[in-house]
Phi, psi and omega in degrees: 000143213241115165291157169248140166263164186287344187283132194132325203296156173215112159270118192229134160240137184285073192298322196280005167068021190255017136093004165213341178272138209212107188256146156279086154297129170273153168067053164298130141266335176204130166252147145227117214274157164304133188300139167264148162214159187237177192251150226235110190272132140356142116215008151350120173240148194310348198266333207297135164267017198190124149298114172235177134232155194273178197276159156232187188312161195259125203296160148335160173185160193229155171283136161247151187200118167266109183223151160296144144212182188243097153018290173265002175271168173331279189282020177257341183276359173309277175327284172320318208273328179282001140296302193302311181272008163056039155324128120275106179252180199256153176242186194199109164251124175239133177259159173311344158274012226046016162319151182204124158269143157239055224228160167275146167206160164287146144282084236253337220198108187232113180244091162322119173275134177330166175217134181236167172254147196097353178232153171274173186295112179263119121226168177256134192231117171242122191269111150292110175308165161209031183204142173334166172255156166228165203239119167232000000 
């Protein structure tokens, strides 16, 4: 099995929603891509020896993302503007192998990271999925 580094990563969202156009948010510091979980049903019966459960639909999950930005540059006003209008869009993670997830999510969430001096300007941006992930 061939590892991959995270050095590489690319988050790109089709902010103009047109379903090919694809922006590269810059200046990543961490992705955390979404979890799948499936929500895990009862169906134990009086006769069954082993509890198990069956798989039932696959729970919600939100995109994490840390990036330096600038207030006022281009591409750092994206994220704010897919917040204010509560968009849903596709969103794109490409690994350094050319792996590629794919799924729509919202903007749940613009978290400021402390500020310091000497340091650039953090925030944490968290994407509600709202669609299957598809894998290419």
């Amino acid at each position: 099995m061939a590892r991959v580094l995270g050095l590489g990563t690319l988050n790109k969202v089709d902010d103009d929603d047109s379903g090919t156009v694809f922006t590269t948010l810059l200046l990543m510091v961490d992705i955390t891509p979404p979890p799948r979980r499936r929500h895990r049903v009862d169906d134990m019966a009086l006769e069954d020896t082993l509890d198990t459960d069956s798989m039932g639909a696959e729970q919600k999950s939100d995109y994490e993302f840390t990036h330096f930005y600038d207030p006022g540059a281009t591409n750092d006003t994206i994220v704010k503007t897919l917040f204010d209008a509560k968009t849903q869009v596709l969103w794109q993670i490409l690994y350094a192998d050319n792996g590629t997830e794919t799924f729509e999510g919202v903007v749940a969430e613009i978290i400021p990271q402390p500020i310091k001096h000497n340091e650039n300007l953090m925030r944490k941006v968290v994407v509600h999925r709202k669609t299957a992930i598809t894998f290419a």
